[in-house]
N, C-alpha and C positions, 0 to 999 in steps of 0.2 A: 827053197825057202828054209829058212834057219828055223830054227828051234822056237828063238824067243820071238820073231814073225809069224809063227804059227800060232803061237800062244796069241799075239794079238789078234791075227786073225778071227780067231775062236771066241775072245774076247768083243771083238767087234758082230758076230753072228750073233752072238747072248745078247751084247746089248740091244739090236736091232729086233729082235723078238721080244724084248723084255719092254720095250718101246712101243711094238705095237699091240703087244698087250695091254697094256697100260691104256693104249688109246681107243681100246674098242671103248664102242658109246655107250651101245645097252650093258655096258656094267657100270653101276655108280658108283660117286667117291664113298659112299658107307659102307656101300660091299668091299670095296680097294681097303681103306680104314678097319674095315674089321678081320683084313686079311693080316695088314699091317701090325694089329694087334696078337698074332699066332706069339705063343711063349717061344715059340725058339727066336722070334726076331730080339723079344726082350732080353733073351741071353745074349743074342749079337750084338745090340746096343751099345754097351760101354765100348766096345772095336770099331764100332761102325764108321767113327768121324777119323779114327786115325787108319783103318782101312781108305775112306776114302781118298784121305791127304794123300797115303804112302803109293794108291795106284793112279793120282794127278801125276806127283813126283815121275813114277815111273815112268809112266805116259810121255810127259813133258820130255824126259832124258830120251828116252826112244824118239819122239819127233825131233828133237836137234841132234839126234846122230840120223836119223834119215835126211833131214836139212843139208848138215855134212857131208853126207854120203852124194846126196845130187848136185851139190857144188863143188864137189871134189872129180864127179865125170861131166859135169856141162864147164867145165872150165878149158881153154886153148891148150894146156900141156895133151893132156889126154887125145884132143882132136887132131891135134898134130900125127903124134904118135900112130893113130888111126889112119890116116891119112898114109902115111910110109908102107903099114902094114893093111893089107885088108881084112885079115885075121881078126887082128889087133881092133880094128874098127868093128866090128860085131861084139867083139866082148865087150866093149866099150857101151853099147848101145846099150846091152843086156843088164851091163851092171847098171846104165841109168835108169834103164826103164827100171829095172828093181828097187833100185832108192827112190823112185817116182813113188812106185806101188806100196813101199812099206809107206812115205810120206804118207802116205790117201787115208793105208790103214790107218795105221797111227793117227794122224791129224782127224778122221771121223771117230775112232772110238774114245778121242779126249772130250771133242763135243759130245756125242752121244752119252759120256758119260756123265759130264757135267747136263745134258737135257734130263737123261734120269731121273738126277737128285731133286732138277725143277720140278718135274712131271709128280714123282713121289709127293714133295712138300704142296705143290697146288692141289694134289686128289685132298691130303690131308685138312687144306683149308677149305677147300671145295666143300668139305662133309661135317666140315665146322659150321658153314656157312648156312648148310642147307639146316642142320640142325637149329642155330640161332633161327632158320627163317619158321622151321617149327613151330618153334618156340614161339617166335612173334603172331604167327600166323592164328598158332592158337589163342594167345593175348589178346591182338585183336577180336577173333570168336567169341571170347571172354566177354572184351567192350563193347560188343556190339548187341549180345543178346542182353546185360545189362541196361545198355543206352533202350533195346528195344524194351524189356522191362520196363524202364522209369519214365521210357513214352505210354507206354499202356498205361503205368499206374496215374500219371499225369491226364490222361485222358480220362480214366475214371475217377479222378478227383475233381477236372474240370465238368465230367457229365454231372458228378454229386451236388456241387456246387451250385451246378445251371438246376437239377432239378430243387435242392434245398430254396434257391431263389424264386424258382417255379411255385414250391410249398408255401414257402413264406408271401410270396405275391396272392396267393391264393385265400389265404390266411389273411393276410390285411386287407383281401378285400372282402371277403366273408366277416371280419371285423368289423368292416366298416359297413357293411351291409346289416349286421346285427343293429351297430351305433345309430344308422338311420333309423333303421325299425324301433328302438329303444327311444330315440328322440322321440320318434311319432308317436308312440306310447306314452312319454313322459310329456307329450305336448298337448295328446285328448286326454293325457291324466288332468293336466292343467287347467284346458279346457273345462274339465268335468268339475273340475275341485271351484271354478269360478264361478261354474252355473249353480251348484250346491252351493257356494258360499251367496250368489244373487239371489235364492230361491230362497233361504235361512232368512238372509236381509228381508227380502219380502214378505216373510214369514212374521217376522218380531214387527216390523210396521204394521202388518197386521192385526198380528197379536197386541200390540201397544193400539192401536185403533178401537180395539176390542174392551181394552183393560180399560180404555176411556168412554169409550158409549157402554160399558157397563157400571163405571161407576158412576153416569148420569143417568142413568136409566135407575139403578140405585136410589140415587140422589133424588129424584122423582116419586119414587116409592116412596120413600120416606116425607117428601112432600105430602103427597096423598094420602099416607097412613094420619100424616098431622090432622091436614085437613080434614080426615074422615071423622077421627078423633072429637076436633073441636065442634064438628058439624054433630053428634051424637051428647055432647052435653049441652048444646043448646038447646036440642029437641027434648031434653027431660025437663 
């Protein structure tokens, strides 16, 4: 193997670890994100998108000179050739199986490569994600111990209510139980005040009966006194 097949190679072994790294579970996208955060990635940053183009680029040229290379020994000239030779035909095989093998490399660490960047960018949205759900989650917490508040306060404004109505009913009718009692008051006052006012009437009828058989009985007196009167100068 050459050089710069090696180098893929190597490159394909990194990216396969670097992939299932990525994918163990019990690490989350925040731990991945806060790794992603280390200052040295922030130095890498500005390189990072033309590092990636320039090792697509590479990749890609590597896969179509592998492409090349296995259609230049699965082609009739070479099988021929093979064929005359039996020599000739083992090399032949060797160099295909070789350009088979680089193809493999090559062609998985382009994907592998480009799955990385996915894998990278979803952990990142992943812990975006979870954080917004956070965030929501605690909002919700927010709304809901609220919601539970303004049901409690609600409930003690409708207990207040029910018992102010309870007071108030209690009240009107204690009122209205005074109003009775007061009527009945104000009705043997009534009572009271007619029989004084009958008993008065009978009283001055009386007394006017009185004022008149006294001024006859008067008026007799003085009859009598006359009579007695004239009856004393006769006798002299």
């Amino acid at each position: 193997m050459t050089l710069q097949w090696t180098a893929v190679a190597l490159f394909l072994y990194a990216e396969i670890v670097v992939n299932l790294l990525l994918c163990i579970p019990f690490i989350s996208p925040k731990r991945w994100r806060s790794v992603f955060r280390w200052r040295i990635w922030s130095w890498l940053s500005p390189y990072w998108n033309k590092c990636f183009f320039a090792m697509i680029m590479a990749l890609i040229i590597l896969f179509l000179d592998a492409v090349r290379e296995v259609q230049k020994y699965s082609g009739p000239e070479p099988m021929q050739d093979a064929k005359v030779n039996p020599n000739v035909y083992d090399h032949v095989h060797m160099k295909l199986f070789r350009s088979q093998r680089n193809l493999y490399i090559c062609g998985f660490s382009l994907f592998l490569w480009l799955i990385m960047r996915r894998v990278v960018t979803l952990l990142n949205q992943a812990a975006d994600a979870l954080e917004d759900r956070a965030g929501l989650q605690a909002q919700v917490d927010r709304a809901v111990k609220a919601a539970k508040q303004h049901q409690d306060d609600s409930l003690m404004l409708k207990q207040a209510v029910l018992d102010g109505e309870k007071s108030v009913s209690a009240t009107k009718q204690q009122m209205k139980l005074e109003a009775e009692k007061l009527a009945g008051q104000l009705k043997a006052s009534e009572d009271a005040v007619k029989k004084s006012q009958a008993e008065v009437e009978a009283m001055r009828r009386q007394a006017k009966g009185l004022a008149h058989e006294y001024d006859r009985l008067l008026s007799e007196h003085h009859q009598l006194q006359n009579l007695q009167s004239t009856e004393d100068k006769k006798g002299q």
